[in-house]
N, C-alpha and C positions, 0 to 999 in steps of 0.2 A: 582287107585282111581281118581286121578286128570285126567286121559286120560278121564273116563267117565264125568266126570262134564260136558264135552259140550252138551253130549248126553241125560243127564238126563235133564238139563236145556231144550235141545230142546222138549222133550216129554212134558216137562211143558208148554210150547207155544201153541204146537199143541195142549194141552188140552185145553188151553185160547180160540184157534181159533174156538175148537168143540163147547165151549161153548156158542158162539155168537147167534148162531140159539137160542137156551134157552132163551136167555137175551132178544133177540127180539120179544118172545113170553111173557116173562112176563112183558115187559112195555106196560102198557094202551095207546099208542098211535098207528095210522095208520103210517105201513111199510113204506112211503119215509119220514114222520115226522120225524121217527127213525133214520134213514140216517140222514137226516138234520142235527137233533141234535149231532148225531156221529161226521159226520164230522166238524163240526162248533168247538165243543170244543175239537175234534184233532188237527185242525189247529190252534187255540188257543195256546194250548198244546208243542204243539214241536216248540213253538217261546223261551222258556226260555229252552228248551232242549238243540238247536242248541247253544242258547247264553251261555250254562253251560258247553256244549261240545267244545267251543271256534270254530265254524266252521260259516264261513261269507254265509250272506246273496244273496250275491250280483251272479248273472249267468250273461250271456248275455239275451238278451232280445228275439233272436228267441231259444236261450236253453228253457228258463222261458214259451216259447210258447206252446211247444212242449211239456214241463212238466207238462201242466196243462193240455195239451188235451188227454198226458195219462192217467191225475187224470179222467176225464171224463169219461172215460173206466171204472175205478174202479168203480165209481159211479152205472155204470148201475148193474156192479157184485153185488155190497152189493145190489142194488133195488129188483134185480130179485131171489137174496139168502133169502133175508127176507122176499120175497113176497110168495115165495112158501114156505117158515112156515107158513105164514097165511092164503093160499088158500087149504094148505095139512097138513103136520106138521112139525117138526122138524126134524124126520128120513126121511122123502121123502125128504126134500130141502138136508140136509145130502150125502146123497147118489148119487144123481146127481150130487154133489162136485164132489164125487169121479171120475169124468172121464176127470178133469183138466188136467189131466198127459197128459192124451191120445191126449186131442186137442190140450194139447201146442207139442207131438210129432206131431201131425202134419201142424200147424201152425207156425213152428219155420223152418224148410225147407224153405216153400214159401218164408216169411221171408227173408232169407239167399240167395233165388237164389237156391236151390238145389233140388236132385231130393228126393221126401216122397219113404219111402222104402216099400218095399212089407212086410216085417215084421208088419211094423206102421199098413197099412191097413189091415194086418189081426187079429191083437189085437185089434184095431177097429172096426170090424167083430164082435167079442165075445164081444164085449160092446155092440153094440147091441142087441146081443141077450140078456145078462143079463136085460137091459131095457123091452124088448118084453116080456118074463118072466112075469115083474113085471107089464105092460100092461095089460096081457092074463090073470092074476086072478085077479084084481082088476083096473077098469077103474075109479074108484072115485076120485081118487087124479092124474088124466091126465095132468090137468092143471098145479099144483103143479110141477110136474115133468118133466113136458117141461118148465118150468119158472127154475127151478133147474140148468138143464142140459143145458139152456142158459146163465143163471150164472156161470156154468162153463167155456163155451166157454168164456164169457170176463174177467175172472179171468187168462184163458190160454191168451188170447191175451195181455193183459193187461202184461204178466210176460215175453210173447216174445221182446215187445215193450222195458219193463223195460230195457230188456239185452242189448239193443243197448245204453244204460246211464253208465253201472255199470262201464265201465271200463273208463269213462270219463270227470267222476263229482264226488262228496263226495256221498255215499248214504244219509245220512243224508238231503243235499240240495236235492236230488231224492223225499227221502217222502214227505218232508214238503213241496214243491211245488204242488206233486201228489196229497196229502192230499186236498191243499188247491181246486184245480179244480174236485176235486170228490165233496166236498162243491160247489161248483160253477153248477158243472150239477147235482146235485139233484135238485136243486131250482128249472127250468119248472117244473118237474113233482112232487115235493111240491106245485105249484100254479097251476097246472091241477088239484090237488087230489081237495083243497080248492075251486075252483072254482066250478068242479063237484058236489061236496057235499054242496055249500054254507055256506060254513065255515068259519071261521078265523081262524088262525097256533095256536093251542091247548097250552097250558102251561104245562108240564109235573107236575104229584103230585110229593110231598114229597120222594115216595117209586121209579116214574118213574127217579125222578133225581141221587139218587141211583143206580141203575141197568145201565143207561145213562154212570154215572161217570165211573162205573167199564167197560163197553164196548168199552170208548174213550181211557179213562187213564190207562188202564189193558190192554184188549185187542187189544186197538191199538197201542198208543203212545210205550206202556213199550214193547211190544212182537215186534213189527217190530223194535223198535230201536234194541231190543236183538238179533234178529232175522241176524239184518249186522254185528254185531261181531262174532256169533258163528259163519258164513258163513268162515271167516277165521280160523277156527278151527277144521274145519271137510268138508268133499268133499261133492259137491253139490250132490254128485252120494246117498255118507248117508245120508243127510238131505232131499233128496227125497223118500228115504224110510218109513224116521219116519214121513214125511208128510203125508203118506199115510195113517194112522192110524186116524187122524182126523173123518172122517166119524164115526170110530169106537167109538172114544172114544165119540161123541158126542150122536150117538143112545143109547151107553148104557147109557147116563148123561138123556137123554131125558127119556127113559125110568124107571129110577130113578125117576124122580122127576114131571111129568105129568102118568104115569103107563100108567090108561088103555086109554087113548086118545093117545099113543106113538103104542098101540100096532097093527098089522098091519097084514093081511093075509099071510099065509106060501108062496106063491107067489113074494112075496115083500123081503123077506128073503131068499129066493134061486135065484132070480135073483139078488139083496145086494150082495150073495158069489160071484156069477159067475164074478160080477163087480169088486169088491176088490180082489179076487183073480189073476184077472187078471190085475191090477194095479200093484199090488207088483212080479206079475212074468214078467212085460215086461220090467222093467231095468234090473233084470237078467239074462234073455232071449236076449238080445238085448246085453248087453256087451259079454255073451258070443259068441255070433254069428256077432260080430260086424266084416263084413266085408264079409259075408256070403249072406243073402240076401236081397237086394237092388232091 
């Protein structure tokens, strides 16, 4: 029983994470508003964390650099993830999640100096096609889904960049810096949206600050803080499996709880399997032939 606690904890996260697409569609404000507000009172947020977890403030000043221009990276991921819930829905932005894996296989070579294996590019192949699938029946949420699946990609880069910190800083000083410059690069594109629209920065109601609080303080602060502890309790190899389930659990959440505006042509659902199937078969395809082909 106490082996699985890490594992059921992690399934809990990953449900937090699926849930964020939801969260961004029921608060009344425009997608980088959202953001804004996310990250504003996450960075807020993990100042009395780090101070409660006794872990110092203080980096060098080109680490502090470089840590905020990773945050900047994140930034565009949550713009481009919340954007296509609004330009499509919540299972389209979903689902394009799903092929994080795949760009960080293969944006983590380059990365490194090394050479992308023939394996990597041919699960890459079949991610494609799973996309082209959900193209060929349904072109209405196009947009959505190239917005998604760029969301992806700086959610992959974003986690390759991380890996060159992990093993050289506290995580904790990791987020809170990241945190703080994902708040620093939303702002043009909060002052593009208000300019565009001639506006001023919206106040969330009563009900948006709500849903707000649970997305910063729930799904951000509480899940990534949880998220660097179980990391030593289980192999990244298993907690990139149960990551994988994300998409899942949030179509079927979306679907819950919006039905028939979740619901989506058979097209969209068989390219969906081809995609998550082939996410969850290329770590074990890949360990088993690790060393095979390159």
């Amino acid at each position: 029983m106490l082996k699985s606690r890490p594992y059921l904890h992690l399934h809990f996260l990953v449900f937090l994470w699926g849930f964020t697409a939801i969260l961004g569609l029921l608060i009344k404000l425009s997608f980088p508003e959202v953001v804004f507000y996310r990250t504003l009172i996450s960075f807020i947020a993990f100042i009395p964390v780090l101070y409660l977890a006794k872990v110092s403030f203080k980096v060098e000043p080109k680490v502090m650099i470089k840590l905020l221009a990773t945050g900047v990276i994140i930034s565009f991921h949550w713009l481009l993830f919340f954007g296509a819930a609004r330009y499509a829905n919540a299972s389209v932005s979903l689902i394009g999640l799903a092929t994080t894996s795949l760009w960080t296989a293969l944006l983590e070579p380059i990365a490194r100096k090394k050479r992308i294996s023939k394996l990597e590019l041919l699960f890459g192949v079949v991610i494609i096609l799973g996309v082209y699938v959900i193209y060929i029946d349904d072109f209405s949420y196009g947009l959505g889904l190239v917005m998604s699946i760029a969301s992806a990609f700086f959610a992959a880069l974003f986690s390759v960049a991380n890996s060159l910190f992990v093993n050289r800083h506290h995580p904790m000083q990791i987020t809170f810096y990241e945190t703080g410059g994902a708040f620093l690069g939303t702002i043009p594109f909060v002052l593009w949206h208000l300019q565009s629209k001639g506006t001023s920065l919206a106040m969330p109601s009563t009900m948006d600050w709500g849903y707000l609080l649970v997305l910063a303080l729930v799904c951000t602060v509480y899940a990534n803080s949880a998220w660097v502890f179980i990391l030593k309790k289980i192999s990244a190899f298993s907690a990139n499996l149960v990551i994988n389930l994300e998409p899942i659990y949030g179509i079927l959440l979306a679907l819950l709880i919006f039905g028939q505006a979740e619901k989506m042509n058979p097209g969209f659902y068989w390219g969906g399997v081809i995609i998550i199937i082939t996410i969850f078969a290329y770590p074990i395809v890949s360990k088993r032939f690790r060393g095979g082909l390159k």
